[in-house]
Each structure stands twice: as structure tokens, then as C-alpha cells.
C-alpha positions as CSV (number, residue, x, y, z in Angstrom):
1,X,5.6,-117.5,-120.0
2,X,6.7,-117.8,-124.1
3,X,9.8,-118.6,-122.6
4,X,8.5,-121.6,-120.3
5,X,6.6,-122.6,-123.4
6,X,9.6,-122.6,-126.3
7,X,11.6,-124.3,-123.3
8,X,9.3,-127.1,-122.9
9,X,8.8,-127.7,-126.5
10,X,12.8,-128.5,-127.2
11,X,12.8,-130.7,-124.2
12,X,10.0,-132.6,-125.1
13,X,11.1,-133.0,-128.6
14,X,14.9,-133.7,-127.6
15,X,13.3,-136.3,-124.5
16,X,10.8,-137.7,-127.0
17,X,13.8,-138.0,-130.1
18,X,16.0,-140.4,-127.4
19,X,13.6,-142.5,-126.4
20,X,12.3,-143.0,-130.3
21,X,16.4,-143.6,-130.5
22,X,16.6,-145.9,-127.2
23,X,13.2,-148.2,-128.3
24,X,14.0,-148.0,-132.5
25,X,11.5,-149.4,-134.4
26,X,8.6,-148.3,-137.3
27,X,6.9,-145.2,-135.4
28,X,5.0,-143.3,-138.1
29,X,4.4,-139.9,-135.7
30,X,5.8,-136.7,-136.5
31,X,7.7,-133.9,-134.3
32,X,4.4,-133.0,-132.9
33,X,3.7,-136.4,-131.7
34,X,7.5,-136.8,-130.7
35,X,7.5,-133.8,-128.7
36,X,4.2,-134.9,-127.0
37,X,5.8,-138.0,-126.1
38,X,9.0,-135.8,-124.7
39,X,6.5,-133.9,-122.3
40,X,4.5,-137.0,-121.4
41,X,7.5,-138.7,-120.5
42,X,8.7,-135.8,-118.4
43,X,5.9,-135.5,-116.6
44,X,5.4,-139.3,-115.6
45,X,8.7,-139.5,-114.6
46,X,8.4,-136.4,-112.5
47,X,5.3,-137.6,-110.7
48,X,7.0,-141.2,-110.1
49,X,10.3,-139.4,-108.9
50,X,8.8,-137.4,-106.8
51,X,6.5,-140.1,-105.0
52,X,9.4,-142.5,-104.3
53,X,12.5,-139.8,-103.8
54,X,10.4,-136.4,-103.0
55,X,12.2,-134.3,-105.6
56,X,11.7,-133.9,-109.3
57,X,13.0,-135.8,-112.3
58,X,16.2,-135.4,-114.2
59,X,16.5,-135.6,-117.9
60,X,17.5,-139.2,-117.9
61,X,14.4,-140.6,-116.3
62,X,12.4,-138.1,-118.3
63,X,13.8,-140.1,-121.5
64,X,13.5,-143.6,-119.3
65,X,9.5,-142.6,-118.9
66,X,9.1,-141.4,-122.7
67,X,10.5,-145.0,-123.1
68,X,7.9,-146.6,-121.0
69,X,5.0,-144.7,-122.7
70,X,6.8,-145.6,-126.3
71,X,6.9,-148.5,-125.5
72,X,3.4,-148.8,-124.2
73,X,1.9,-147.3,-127.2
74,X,3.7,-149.9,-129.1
75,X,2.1,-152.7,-126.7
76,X,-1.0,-151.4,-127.3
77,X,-1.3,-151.1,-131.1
78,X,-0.2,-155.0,-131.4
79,X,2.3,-154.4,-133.6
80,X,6.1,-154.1,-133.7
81,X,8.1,-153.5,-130.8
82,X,12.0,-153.5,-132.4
83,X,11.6,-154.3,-136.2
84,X,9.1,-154.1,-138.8
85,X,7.7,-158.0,-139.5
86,X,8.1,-158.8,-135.4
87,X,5.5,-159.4,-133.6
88,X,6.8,-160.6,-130.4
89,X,10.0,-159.8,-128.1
90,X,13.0,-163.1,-127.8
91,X,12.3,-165.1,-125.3
């Protein structure tokens, strides 16, 4: 069970780390917060995998879904979704 817990814990924060690195922008959280976002990622894009496909996610749409929620947080806060001072994405 430690085991399954210690696992989790690097995946989430490795997960959560690339999808800070795939969306960059100002994100004051720390490693807690980052792995968080790791784990929630994982877990939406293992519920959404296996609805459409019927088997579980890989660790590419695990960082794809910590993406989405980044990016959703981001959406949500009004402010920045690239660069500090932008408020908006290009059109």
C-alpha cells in the first residue's frame, strides 16, 4: 500500500511538472499543488479513456488531461493563459 502511495505521488508530480511545461505561464502553486494536478489529470484521462476505448490511460493522455484541468484553472481565475500581462489567446 506505501508503495502504491510513493508511486502515485512521483507520477503525479512528474504528470503535473509536463503539463506546467506544455501550458507555461505564471502558476504560483507549489509541488503539492503540482502533484495534485498530476493525479487529477491521471484520473480524468483514465475515466475519459476508458469510456471511449474501454481500457485505461497512458502517461501521455494523463499529461494531455493535467493540461486540460491547467488550463481550466487558468480559464477560471481570468487571468493569464501563456504570459504574464495577457489576458486573452491570438485570434
Amino acid at each position: 500500500m506505501i508503495g502504491l502511495i510513493i508511486y502515485s505521488l512521483i507520477v503525479g508530480l512528474v504528470v503535473g511538472a509536463l503539463a506546467r511545461l506544455a501550458l507555461p505561464g505564471p502558476d504560483p502553486m507549489g509541488i503539492g499543488a503540482t502533484i495534485l494536478l498530476g493525479i487529477a489529470g491521471s484520473v480524468v484521462a483514465g475515466v475519459v479513456s476508458w469510456l471511449l476505448f474501454g481500457h485505461v490511460a497512458g502517461f501521455i493522455l494523463s499529461v494531455a488531461g493535467a493540461t486540460l484541468i491547467l488550463y481550466g484553472i487558468r480559464r477560471s481565475r481570468g487571468g493569464s493563459l501563456t504570459r504574464p500581462g495577457r489576458r486573452s489567446l491570438p485570434h
